[in-house]
C-alpha positions in Angstrom: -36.9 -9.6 -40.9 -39.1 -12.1 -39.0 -42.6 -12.0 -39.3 -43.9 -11.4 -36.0 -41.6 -8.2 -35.5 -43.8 -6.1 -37.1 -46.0 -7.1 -33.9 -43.7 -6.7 -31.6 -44.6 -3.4 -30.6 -47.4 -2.1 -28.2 -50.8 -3.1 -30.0 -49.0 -6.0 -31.6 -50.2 -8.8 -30.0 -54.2 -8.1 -30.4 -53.5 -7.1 -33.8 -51.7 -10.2 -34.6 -55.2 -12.0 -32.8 -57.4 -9.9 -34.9 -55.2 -10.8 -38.4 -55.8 -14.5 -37.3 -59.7 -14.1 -36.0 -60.3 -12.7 -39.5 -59.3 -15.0 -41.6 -60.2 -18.7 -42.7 -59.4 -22.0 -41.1 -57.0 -22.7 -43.8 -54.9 -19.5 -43.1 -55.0 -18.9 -39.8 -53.2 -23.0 -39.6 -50.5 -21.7 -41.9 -50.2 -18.2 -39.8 -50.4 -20.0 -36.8 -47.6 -22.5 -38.0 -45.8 -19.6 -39.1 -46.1 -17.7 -35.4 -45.0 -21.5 -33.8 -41.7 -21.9 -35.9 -40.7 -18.2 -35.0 -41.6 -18.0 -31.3 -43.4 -21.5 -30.0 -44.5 -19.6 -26.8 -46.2 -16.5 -28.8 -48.1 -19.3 -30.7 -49.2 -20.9 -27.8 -50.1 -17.3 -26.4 -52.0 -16.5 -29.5 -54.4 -19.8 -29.3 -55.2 -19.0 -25.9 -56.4 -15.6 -26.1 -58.0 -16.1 -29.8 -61.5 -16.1 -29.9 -63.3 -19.5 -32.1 -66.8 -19.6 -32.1 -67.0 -23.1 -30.3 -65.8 -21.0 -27.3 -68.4 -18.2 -27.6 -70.7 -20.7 -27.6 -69.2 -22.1 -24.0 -70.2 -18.7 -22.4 -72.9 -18.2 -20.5 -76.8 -17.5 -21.7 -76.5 -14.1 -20.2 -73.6 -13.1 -22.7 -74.7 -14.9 -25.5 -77.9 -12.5 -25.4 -75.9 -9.2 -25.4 -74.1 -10.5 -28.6 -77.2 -12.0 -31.0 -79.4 -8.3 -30.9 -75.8 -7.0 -33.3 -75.9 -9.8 -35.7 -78.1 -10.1 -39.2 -80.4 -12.2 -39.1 -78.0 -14.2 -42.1 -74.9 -14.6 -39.0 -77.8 -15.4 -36.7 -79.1 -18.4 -38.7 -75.7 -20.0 -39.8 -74.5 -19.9 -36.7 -77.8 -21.9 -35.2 -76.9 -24.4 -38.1 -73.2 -24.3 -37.2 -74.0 -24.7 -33.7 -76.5 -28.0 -34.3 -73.6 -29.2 -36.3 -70.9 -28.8 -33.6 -73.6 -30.3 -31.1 -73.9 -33.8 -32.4 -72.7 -36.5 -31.3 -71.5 -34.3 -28.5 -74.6 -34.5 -26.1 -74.3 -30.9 -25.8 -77.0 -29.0 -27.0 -75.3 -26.4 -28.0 -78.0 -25.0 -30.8 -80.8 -24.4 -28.6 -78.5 -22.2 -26.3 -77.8 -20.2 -29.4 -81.4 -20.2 -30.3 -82.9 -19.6 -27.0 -80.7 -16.2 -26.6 -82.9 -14.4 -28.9 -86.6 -13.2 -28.2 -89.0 -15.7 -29.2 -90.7 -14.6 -32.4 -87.0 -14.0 -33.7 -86.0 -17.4 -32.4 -89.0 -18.9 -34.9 -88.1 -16.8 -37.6 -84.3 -17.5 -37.3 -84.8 -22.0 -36.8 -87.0 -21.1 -40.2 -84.2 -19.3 -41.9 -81.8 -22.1 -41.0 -83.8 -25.1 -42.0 -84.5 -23.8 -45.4 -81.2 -22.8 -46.9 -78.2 -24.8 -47.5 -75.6 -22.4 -46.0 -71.9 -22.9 -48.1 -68.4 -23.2 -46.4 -67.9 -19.5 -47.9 -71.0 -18.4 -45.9 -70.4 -20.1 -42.3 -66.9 -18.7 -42.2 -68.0 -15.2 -43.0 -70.7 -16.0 -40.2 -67.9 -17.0 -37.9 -66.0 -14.1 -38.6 -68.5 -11.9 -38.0 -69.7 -13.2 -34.6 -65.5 -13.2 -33.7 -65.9 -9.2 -34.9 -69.2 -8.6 -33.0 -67.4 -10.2 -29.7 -64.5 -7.5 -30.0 -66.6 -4.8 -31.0 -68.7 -5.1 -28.2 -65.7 -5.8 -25.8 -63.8 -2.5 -26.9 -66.9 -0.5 -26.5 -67.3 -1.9 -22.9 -70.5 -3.7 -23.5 -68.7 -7.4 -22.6 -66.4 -7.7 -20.1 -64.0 -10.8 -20.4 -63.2 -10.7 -17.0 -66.6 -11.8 -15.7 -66.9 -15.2 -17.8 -63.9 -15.7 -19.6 -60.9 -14.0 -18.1 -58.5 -16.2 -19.9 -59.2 -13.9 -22.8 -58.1 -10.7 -21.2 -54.7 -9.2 -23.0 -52.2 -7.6 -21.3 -51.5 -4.3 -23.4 -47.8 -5.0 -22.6 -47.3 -8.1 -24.1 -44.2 -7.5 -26.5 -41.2 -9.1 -27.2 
């Protein structure tokens, strides 16, 4: 029995995004490999619609301030740091966008939070986890809608086999 049949059923295919959202970098390489050697198209599918936190960063200011209210203040300030780590060299400035999508006095209080802990690998994948979880939860609930900024990510319920 392949691997991916157990997905092959309606409900498959965002579960099989959600296994591979939820996991480290380390596995979801080996599960993505996995997905490739069994069905090269399905992996293909599967990187397109995942969800990586360099790609939540893309979206637009608007959405990025309907996601940071649901985060601890923990996610919040990893993520700043992850973000100031994934903008250099880059010209991008992709921190303060983080930053400047929460209220101000949180904004201070998060950039302190940040600057004085030394945040492990452990602790900015769990952060990265849950801002991928936050994404979806808000998305089921109707609160983000793919469509209107990143319509790439929209799943057809009928993908199957």
């Amino acid at each position: 029995m392949s691997m991916l049949s157990r997905f092959r059923k309606p409900g498959g295919f965002q579960q099989l995004i959600t296994l591979l959202e939820t996991c480290d970098p380390s596995k979801q390489k080996s599960l993505l490999h996995l997905v490739g050697s069994e069905d090269p198209g399905w992996a293909h599918l599967v990187k397109v619609k995942s969800l990586t936190f360099e790609r939540v960063l893309s979206w637009p200011q608007e959405v990025l301030m309907e996601i940071t209210p649901h985060l601890p203040d923990q996610v919040l300030a990893t993520a700043y740091r992850m973000a100031e780590i994934l903008s250099q060299g880059q010209g991008r400035q992709l921190h303060e966008k983080w930053i400047s999508s929460l209220p101000s006095m949180k904004a201070r209080e998060i950039q302190e939070l940040a600057q004085s802990h030394l945040f492990t690998t452990a602790e900015q994948t769990n952060a990265v986890i849950k801002v991928i979880q936050t994404v979806r939860e808000l998305e089921a609930k109707g609160l983000l809608r793919f469509a209107t900024f990143d319509p790439v990510l929209e799943i057809d319920s009928k993908i199957a086999a």
